[in-house]
C-alpha positions as CSV (number, residue, x, y, z in Angstrom):
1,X,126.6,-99.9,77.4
2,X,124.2,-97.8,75.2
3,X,123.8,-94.5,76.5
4,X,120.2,-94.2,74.3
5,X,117.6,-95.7,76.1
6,X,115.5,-95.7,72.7
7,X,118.2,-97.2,70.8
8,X,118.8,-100.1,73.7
9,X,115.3,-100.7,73.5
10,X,115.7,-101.4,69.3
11,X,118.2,-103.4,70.0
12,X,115.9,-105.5,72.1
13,X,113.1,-105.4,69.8
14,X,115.5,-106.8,67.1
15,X,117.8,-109.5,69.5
16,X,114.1,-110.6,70.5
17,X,113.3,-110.8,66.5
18,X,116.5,-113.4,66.5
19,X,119.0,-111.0,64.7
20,X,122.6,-111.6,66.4
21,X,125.1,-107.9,67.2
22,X,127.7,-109.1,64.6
23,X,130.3,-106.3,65.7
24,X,130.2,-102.6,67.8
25,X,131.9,-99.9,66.9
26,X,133.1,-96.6,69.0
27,X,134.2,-93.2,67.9
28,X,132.9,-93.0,64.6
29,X,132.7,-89.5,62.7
30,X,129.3,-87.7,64.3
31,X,127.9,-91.1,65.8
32,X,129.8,-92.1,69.4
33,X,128.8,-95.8,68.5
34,X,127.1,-97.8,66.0
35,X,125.9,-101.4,66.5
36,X,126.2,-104.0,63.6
37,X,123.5,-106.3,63.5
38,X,124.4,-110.0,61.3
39,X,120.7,-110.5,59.5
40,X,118.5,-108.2,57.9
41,X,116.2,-105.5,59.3
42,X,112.5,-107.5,58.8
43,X,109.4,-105.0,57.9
44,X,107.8,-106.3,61.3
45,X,110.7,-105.5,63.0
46,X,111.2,-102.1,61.4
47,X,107.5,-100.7,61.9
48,X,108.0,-102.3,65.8
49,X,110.6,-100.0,66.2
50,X,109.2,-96.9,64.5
51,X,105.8,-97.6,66.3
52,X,107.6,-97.9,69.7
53,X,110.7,-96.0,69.4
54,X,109.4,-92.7,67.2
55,X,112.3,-90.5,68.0
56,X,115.0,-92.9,66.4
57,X,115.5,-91.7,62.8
58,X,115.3,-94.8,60.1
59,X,117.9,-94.1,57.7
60,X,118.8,-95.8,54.3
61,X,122.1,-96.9,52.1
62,X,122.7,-98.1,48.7
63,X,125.7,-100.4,48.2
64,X,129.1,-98.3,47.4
65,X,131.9,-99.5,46.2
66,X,133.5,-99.5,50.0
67,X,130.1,-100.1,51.8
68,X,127.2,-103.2,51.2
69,X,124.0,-101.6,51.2
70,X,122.5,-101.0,55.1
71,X,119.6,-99.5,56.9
72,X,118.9,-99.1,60.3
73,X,118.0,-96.2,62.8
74,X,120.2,-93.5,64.7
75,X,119.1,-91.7,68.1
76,X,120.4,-88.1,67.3
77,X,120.4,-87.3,70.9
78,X,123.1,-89.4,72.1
79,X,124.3,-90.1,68.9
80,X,124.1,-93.7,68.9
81,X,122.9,-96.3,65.5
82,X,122.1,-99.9,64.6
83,X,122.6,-100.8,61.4
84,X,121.5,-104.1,59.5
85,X,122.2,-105.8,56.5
86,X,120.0,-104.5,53.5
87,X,117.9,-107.7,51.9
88,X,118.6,-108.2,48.8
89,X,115.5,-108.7,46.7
């Protein structure tokens, strides 16, 4: 269960955009869970949830040599994120 209501309702925006949770993680450093989406963050589906959800905070990742690249937004109230894929272009 996701204890953000703005982050749940992200997650609905982007389930409803057909992009699949791949995997959820608990526990992790300053965020109490992050969900891992399997497809890419769309530009609709990005200004849809900053339009509708303006207190989530979009962040932004380059690839690491650990990490692929990833965006996706983070509620710092509860502490919860989604994170997608990056595209690459």
């Amino acid at each position: 269960m996701i204890s953000s209501p703005s982050l749940s309702h992200a997650l609905t925006i982007a389930i409803s955009a057909g992009i699949r949770v791949k995997e959820v993680y608990e526990s992790l450093s300053k965020v109490e869970m992050m969900i891992y989406m399997s497809g890419a963050l769309t530009p609709d589906v990005r200004r849809m949830i900053e339009r509708e959800e303006p207190t989530l905070r979009y962040w932004s990742s380059e690839e690491t040599q650990d990490n692929p690249a990833s965006e996706g937004f983070i509620c710092d109230e509860y502490h919860v994120g989604i994170s997608f894929p990056k595209q690459v272009l």
